[in-house]
Backbone as CSV, one residue per row, in Angstrom:
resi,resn,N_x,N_y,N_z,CA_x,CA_y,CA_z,C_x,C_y,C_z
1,UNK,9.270,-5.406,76.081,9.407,-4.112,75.440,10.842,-3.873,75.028
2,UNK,10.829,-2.826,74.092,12.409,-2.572,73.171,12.825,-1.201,73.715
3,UNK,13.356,-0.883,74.027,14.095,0.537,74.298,14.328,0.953,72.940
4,UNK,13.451,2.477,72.861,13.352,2.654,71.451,14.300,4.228,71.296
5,UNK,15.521,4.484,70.832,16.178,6.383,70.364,15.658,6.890,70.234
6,UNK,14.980,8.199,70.299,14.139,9.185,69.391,15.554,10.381,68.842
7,UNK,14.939,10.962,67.789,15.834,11.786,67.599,16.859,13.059,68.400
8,UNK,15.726,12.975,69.734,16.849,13.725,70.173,17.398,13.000,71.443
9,UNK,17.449,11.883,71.886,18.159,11.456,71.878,17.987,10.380,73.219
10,UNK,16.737,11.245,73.588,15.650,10.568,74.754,15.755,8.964,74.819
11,UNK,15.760,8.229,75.862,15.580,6.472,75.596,14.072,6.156,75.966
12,UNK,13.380,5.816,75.292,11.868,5.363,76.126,11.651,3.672,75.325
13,UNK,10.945,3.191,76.554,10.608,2.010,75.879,9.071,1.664,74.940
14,UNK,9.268,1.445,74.050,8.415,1.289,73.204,7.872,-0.364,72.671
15,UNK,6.998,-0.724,71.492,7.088,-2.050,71.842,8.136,-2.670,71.065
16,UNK,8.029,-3.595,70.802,9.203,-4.571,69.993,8.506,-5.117,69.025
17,UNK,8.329,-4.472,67.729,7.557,-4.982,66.769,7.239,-6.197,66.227
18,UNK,9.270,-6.498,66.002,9.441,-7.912,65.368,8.233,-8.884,66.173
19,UNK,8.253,-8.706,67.549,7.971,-9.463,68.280,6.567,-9.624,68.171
20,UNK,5.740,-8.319,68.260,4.348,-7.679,67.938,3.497,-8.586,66.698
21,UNK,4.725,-8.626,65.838,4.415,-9.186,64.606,4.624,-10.516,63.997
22,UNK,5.163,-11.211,64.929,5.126,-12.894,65.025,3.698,-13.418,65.792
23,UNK,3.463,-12.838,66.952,2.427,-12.807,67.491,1.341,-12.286,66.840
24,UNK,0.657,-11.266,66.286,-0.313,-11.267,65.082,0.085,-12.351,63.745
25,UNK,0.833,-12.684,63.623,0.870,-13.639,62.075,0.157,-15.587,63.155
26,UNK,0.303,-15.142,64.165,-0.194,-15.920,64.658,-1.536,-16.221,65.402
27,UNK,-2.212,-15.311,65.031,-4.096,-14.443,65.454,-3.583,-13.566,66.366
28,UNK,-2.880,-13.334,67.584,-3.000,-12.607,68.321,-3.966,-11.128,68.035
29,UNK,-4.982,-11.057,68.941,-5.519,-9.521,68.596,-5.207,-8.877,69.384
30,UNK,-4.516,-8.916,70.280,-4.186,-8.186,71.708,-2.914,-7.636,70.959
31,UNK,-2.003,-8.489,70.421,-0.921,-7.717,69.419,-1.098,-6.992,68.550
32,UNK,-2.027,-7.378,67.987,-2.157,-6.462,66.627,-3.028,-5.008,67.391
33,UNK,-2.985,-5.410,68.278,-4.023,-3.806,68.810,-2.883,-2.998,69.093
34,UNK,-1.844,-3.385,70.149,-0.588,-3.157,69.803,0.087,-2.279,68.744
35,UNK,0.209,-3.120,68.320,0.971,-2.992,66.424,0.577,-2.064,66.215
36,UNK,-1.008,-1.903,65.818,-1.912,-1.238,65.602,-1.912,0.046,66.008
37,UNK,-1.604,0.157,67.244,-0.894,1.773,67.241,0.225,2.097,67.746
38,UNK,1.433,1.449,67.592,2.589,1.586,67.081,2.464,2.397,65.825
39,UNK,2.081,1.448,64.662,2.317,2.173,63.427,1.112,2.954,62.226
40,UNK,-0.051,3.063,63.179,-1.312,3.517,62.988,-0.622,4.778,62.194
41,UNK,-0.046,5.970,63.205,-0.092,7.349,62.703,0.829,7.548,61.649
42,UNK,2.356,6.765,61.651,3.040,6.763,60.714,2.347,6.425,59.216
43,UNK,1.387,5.401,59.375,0.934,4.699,58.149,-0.070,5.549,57.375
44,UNK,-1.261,6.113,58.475,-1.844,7.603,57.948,-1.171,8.594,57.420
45,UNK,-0.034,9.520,58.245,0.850,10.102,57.969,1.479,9.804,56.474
46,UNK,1.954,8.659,56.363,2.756,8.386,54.464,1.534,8.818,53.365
47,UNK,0.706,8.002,53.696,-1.137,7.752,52.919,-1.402,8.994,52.664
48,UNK,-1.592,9.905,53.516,-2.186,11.737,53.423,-1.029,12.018,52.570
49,UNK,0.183,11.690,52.603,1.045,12.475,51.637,1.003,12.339,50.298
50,UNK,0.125,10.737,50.061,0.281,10.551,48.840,-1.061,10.607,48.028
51,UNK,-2.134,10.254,48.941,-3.136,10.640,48.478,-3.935,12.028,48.651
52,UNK,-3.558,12.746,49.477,-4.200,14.315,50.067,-5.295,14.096,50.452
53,UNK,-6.487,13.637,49.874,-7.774,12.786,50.498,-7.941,13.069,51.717
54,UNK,-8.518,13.510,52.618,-7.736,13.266,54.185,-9.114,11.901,54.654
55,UNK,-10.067,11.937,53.800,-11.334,10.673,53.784,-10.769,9.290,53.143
56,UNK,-9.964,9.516,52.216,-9.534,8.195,51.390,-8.479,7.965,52.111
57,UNK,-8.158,9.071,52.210,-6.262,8.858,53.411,-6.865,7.845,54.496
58,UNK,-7.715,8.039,55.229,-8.191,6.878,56.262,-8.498,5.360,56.022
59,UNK,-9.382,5.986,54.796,-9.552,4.406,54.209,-8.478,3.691,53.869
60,UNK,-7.461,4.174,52.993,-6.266,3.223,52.074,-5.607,2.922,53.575
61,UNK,-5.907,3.481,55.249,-4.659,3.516,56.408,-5.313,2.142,56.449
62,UNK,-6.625,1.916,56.663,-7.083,0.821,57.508,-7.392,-0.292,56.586
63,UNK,-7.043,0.051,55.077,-6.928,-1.518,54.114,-5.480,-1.553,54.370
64,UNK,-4.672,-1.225,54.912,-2.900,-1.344,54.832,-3.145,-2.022,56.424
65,UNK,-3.377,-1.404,57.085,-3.058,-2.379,58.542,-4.500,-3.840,58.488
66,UNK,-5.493,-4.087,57.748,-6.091,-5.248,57.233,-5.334,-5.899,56.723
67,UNK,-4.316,-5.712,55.995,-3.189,-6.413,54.935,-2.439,-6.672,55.863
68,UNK,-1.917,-5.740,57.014,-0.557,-6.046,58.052,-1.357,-7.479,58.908
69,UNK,-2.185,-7.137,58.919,-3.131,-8.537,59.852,-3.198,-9.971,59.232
70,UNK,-3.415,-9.487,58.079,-3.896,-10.898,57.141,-2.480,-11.358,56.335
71,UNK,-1.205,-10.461,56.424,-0.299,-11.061,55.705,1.127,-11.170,56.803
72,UNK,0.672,-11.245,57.909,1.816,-10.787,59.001,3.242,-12.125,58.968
73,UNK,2.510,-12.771,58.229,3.307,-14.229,58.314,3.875,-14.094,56.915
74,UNK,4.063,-12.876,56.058,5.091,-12.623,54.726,6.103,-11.541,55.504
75,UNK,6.350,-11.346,56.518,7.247,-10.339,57.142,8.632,-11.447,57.295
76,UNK,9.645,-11.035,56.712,11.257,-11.347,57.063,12.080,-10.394,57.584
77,UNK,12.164,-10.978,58.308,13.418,-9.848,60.112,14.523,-9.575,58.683
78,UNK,14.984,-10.300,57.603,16.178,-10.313,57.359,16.051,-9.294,56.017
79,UNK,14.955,-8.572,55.488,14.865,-7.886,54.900,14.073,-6.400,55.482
80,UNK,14.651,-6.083,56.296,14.146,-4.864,57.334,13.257,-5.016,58.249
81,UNK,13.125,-3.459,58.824,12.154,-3.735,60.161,10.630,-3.880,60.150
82,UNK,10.320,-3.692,60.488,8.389,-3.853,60.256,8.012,-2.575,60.086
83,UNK,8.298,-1.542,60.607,7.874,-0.090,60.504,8.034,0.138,58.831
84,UNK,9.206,-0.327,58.370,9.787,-0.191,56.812,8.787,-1.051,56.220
85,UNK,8.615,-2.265,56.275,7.724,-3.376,55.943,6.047,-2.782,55.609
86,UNK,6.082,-2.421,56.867,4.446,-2.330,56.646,4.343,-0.518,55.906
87,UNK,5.192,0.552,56.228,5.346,1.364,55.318,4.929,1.028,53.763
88,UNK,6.254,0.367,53.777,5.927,0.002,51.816,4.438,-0.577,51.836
89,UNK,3.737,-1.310,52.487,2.586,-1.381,51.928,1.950,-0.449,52.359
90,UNK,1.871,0.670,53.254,1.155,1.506,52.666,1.699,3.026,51.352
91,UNK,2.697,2.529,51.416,3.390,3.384,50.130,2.317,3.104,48.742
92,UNK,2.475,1.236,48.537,1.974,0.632,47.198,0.536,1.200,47.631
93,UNK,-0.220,0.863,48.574,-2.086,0.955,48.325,-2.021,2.214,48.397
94,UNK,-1.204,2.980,48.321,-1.302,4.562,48.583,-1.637,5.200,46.832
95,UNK,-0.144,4.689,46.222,-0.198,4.674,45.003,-0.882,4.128,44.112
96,UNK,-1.628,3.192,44.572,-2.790,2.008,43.783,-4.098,2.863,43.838
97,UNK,-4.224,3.638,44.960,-5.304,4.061,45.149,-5.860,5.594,44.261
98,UNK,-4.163,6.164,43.952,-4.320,7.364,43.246,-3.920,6.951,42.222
99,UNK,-3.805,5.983,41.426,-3.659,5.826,39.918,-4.787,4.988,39.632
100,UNK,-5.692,4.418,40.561,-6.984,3.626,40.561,-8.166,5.189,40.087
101,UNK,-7.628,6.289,41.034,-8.720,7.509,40.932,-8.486,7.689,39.456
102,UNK,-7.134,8.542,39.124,-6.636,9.023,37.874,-7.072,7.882,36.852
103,UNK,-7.362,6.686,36.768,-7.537,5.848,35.557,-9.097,5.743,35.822
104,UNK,-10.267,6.062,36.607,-11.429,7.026,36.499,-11.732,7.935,36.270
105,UNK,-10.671,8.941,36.099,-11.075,10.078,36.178,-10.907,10.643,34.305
106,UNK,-9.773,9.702,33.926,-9.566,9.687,32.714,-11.088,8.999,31.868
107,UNK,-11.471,7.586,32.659,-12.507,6.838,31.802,-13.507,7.967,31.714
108,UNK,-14.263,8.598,33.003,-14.999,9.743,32.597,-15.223,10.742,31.625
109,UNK,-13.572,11.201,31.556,-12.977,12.018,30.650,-13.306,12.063,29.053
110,UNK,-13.059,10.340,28.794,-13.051,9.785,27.793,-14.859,9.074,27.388
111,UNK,-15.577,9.095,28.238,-17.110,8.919,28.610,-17.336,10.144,27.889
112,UNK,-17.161,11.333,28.527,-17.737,12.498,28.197,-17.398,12.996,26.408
113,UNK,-16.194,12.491,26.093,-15.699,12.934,25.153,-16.366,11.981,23.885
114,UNK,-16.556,11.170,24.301,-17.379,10.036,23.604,-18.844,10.520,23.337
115,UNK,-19.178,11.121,23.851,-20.809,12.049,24.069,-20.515,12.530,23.302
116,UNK,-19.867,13.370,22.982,-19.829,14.574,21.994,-19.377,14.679,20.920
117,UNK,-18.690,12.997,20.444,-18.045,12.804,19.587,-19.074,12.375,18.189
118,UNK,-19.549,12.526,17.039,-20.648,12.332,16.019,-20.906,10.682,16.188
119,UNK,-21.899,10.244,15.807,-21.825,8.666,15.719,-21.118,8.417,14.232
120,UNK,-20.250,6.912,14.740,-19.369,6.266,13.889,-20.086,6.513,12.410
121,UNK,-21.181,6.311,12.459,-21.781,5.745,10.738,-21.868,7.289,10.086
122,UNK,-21.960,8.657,11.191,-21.683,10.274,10.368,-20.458,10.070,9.897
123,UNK,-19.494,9.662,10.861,-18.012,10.180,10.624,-17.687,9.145,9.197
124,UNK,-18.045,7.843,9.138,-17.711,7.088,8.443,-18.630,7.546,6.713
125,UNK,-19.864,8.221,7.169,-20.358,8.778,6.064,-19.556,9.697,5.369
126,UNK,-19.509,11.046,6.195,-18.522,12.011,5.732,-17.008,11.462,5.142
127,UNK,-16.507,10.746,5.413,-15.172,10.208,5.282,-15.086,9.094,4.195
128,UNK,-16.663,8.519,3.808,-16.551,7.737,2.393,-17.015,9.371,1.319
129,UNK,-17.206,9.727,1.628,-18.271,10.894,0.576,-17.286,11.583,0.480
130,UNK,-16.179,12.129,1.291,-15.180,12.645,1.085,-14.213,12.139,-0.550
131,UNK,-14.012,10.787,0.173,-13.239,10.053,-0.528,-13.486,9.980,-1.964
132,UNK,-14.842,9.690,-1.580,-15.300,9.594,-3.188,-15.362,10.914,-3.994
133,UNK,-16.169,12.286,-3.339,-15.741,13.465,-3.909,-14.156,13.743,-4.932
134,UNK,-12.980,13.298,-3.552,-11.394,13.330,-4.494,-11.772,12.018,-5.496
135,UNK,-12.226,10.955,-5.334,-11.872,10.447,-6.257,-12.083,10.840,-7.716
136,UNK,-13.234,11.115,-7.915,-14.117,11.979,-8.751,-13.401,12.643,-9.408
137,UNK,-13.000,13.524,-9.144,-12.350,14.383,-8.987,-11.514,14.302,-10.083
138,UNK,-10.079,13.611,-9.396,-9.314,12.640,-10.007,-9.478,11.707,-11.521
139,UNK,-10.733,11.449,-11.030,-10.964,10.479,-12.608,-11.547,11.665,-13.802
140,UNK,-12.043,12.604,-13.169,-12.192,13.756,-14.071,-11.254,14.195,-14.906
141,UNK,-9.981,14.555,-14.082,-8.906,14.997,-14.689,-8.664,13.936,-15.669
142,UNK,-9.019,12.838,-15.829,-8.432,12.023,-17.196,-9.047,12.144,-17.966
143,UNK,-10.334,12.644,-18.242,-11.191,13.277,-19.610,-10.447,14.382,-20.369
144,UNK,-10.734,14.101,-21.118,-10.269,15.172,-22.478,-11.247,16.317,-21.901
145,UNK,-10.809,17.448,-22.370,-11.450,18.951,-22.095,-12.842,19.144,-22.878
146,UNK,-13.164,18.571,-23.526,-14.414,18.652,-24.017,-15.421,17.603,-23.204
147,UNK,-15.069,16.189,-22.624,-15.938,15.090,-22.165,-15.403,15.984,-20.858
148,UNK,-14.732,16.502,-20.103,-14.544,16.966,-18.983,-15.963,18.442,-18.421
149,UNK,-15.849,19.286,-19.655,-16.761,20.553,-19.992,-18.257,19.751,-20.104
150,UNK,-18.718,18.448,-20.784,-19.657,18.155,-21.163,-20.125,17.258,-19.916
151,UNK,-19.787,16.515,-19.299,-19.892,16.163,-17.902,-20.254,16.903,-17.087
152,UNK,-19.178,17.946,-17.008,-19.682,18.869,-15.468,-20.574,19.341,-15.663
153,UNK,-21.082,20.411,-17.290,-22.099,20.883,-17.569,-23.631,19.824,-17.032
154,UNK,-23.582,18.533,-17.666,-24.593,18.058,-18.137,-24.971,17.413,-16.138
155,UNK,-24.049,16.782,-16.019,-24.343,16.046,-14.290,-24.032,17.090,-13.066
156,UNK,-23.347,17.862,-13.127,-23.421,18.857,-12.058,-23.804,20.141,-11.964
157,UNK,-24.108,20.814,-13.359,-25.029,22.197,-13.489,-26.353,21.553,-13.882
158,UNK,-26.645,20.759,-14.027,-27.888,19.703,-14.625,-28.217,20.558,-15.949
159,UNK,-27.642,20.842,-16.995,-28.504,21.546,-18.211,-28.000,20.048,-19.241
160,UNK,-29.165,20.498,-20.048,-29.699,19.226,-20.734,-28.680,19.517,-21.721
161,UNK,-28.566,18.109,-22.648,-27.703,18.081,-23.685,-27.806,19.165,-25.072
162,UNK,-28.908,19.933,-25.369,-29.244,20.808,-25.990,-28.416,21.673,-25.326
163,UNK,-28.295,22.350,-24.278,-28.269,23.705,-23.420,-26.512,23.297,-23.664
164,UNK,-25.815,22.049,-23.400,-24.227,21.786,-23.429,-23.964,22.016,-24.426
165,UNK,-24.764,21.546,-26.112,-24.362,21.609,-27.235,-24.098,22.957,-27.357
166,UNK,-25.419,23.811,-27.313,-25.369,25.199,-27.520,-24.183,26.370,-26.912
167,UNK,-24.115,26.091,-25.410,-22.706,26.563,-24.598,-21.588,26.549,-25.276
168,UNK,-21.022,25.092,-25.782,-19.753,24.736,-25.848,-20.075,25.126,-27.946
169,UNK,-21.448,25.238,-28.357,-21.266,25.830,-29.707,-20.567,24.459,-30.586
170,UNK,-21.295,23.072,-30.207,-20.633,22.266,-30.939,-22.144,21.235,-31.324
171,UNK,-21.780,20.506,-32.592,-23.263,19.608,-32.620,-23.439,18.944,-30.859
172,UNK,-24.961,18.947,-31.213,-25.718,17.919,-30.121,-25.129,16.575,-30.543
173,UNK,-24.651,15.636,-31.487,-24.435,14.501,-31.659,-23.118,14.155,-30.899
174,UNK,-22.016,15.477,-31.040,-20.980,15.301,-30.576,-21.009,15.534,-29.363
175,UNK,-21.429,16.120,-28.752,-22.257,16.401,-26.975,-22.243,14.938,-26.571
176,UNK,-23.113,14.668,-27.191,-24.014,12.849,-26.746,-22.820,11.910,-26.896
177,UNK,-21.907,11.856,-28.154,-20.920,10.954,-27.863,-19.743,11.305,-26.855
178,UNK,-19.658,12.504,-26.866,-18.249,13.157,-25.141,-18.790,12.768,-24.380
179,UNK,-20.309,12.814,-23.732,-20.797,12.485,-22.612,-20.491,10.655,-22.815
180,UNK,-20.886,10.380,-23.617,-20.930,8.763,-23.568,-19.702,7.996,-23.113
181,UNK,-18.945,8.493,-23.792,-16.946,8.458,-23.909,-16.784,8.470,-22.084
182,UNK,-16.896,9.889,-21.890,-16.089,10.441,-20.852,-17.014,9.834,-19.849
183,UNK,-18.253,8.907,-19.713,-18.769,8.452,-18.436,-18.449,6.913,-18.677
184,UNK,-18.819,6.446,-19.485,-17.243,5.298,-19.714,-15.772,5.541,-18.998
185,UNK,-15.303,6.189,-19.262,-13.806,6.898,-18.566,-13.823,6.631,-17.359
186,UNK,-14.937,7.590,-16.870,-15.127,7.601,-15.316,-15.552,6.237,-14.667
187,UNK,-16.777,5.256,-15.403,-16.906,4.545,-14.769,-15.679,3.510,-14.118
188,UNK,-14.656,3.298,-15.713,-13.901,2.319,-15.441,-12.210,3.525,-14.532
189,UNK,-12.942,4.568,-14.266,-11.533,5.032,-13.472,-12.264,4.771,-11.682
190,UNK,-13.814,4.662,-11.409,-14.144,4.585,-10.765,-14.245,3.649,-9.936
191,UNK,-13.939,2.290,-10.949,-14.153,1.335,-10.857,-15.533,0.317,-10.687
192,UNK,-16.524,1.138,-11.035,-17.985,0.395,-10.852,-18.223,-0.114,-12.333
193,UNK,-19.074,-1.242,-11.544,-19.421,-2.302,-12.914,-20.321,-1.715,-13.483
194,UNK,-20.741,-2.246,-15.081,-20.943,-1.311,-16.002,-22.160,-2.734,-16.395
C-alpha cells in the first residue's frame, strides 16, 4: 500500500495504483477489483458531468474501466499517474458518447425533415416549369409587338386567328404570318428542333 495526502492534510494508506495496474495488465482480477474501486467513483463522477445521463453515466463508467482491463498494458508511469490515465479515458468515451447521441439526434432531425420535404421529381418539376415559364418569357420579349400581341392572344387567351385579326384590327393573312414569324422566333430562342 501507498500512503496517500488528502486535501486536508490527513495521511491514510490507500492502494498503489501503478502497482494495481501492472498486475491487471497482467490478468490479475483480484487487482483489478482493487483498481476497480479505487477509481470506480472518480470515473462515474467525470462521466455524469459530461454526459448528465445518470443511466448512460453508468454505462460509458463500466465501458471505461472494460477498456482500463483490456488495455492496462498501454499505461506509461512516465506519462502520468493512472488516476489521470484512466480519467482521460473516461473523459474521451464520455465525449464519444455525447456527440455519438447529438449525431442521432440530428439524423432523426434530418429523418423527420426529409418526411416533410415534397418528393425530388415535385421539386424538380416545379423548378423545370419554372425555368421554362422565365424562359418563355424571355424569348417573348424578342418578338416584335405585333408577333408578341398575336402569340399571347392566339396560345395563351386561346382566341382563334379570326378573333386576333379582328382585336388587333389588322388582315387575318397578316395575323397568320406574325404568328408564323414569331413561333419560329420562339422556337429557335427556345431552342427546340423544328
Amino acid at each position: 500500500m501507498k500512503e496517500v495526502v488528502h486535501i486536508s492534510g490527513a495521511r491514510s494508506a490507500g492502494p498503489d495504483l501503478p502497482e494495481l495496474l501492472d498486475r491487471v495488465a497482467r490478468g490479475d482480477q483480484d487487482a483489478f477489483s482493487s483498481l476497480y474501486d479505487a477509481v470506480g467513483g472518480p470515473v462515474l463522477g467525470l462521466v455524469r458531468t459530461v454526459v448528465r445521463d445518470p443511466a448512460q453515466s453508468e454505462e460509458v463508467a463500466q465501458e471505461v474501466l472494460v477498456d482500463v482491463w483490456r488495455t492496462a498494458a498501454r499505461y506509461r508511469r512516465d506519462r502520468g499517474s493512472v488516476m489521470n490515465w484512466v480519467l482521460t479515458l473516461a473523459h474521451r468515451r464520455a465525449v464519444d458518447r455525447v456527440r455519438s447521441a447529438q449525431a442521432a439526434t440530428e439524423r432523426e432531425h434530418k429523418a423527420a425533415l426529409l418526411e416533410q420535404t415534397p418528393a425530388f421529381d415535385d421539386v424538380t418539376e416545379q423548378v423545370e416549369s419554372r425555368l421554362e415559364r422565365e424562359q418563355v418569357r424571355r424569348c417573348l420579349r424578342t418578338l416584335t409587338e405585333l408577333q408578341r400581341q398575336s402569340v399571347t392572344l392566339a396560345y395563351y387567351r386561346g382566341m382563334t386567328y379570326r378573333e386576333v385579326a379582328e382585336l388587333l384590327a389588322v388582315p387575318l393573312g397578316t395575323v397568320k404570318t406574325r404568328l408564323r414569324d414569331g413561333l419560329i422566333r420562339l422556337r429557335d430562342c427556345l431552342g427546340v428542333a423544328g
